[in-house]
N, C-alpha and C positions, 0 to 999 in steps of 0.2 A: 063761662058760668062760675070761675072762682075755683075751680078743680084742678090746680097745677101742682100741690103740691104728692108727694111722692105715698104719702099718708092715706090721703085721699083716692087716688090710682088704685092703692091696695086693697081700698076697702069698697072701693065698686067693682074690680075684680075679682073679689074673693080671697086673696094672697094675702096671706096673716104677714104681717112686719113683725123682724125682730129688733131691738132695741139694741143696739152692739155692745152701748156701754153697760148693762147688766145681765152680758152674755162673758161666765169666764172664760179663760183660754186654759186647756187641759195640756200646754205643749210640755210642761213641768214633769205632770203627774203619768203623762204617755212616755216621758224618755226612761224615769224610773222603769216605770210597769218594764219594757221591752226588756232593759239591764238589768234587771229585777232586783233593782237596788232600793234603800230604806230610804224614806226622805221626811225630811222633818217639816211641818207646816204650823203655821196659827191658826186657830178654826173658834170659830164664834158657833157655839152652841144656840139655836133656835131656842132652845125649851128654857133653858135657865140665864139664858141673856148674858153670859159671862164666855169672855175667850180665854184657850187655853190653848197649850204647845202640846203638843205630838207627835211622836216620832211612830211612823204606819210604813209598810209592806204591802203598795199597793198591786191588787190581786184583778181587777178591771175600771174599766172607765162605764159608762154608761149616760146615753142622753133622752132627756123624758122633757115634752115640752120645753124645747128650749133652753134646759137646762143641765148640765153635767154635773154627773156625781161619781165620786171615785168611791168602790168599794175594796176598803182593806183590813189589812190585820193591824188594830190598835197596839201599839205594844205598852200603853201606859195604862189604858184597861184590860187588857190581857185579853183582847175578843175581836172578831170582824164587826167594824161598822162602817157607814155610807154615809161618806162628808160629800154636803152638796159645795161644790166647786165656787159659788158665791158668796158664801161664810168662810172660806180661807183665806188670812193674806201670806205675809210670808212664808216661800217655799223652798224649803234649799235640800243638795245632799244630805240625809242623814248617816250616823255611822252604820258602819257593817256588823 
């Protein structure tokens, strides 16, 4: 009947498909977290469409549909906020 593909399977069984490639990888923001080390990221703000660099203290990971968000301590706004894991690109050690 034309039902081979792997899409199709999921959607007569019921089985939500994730899409890999607009699923991040939290392996970055998890070794921090354990070492409870600072790490600096790029994060493209949703609301004002502009990226900026940060250096955050992250506090946990969290996944909400398919999606991971790192909730930390901002240190360039002085507050705890929740970057979702798909608005960040580069992620490195930040300083101590």
């Amino acid at each position: 009947m034309g039902c081979d593909s792997a899409a199709s399977r999921a959607r007569l069984s019921g089985i939500q498909t994730i899409d890999e490639d607009r699923v991040a990888d939290p392996i970055d923001e998890l070794g921090a977290l354990v070492q409870r080390k600072r790490l600096k990221i790029r994060y493209h703000g949703r609301g004002r469409d502009e990226e900026s660099e940060r250096v955050v203290s992250p506090q946990r990971l969290t996944q909400h549909r398919n999606s991971w968000y790192l909730d930390a301590w901002c240190h360039l706004r002085d507050g705890l906020r929740s970057f979702a894991l798909d608005c960040t690109g580069a992620r490195t050690p930040g300083e101590d």
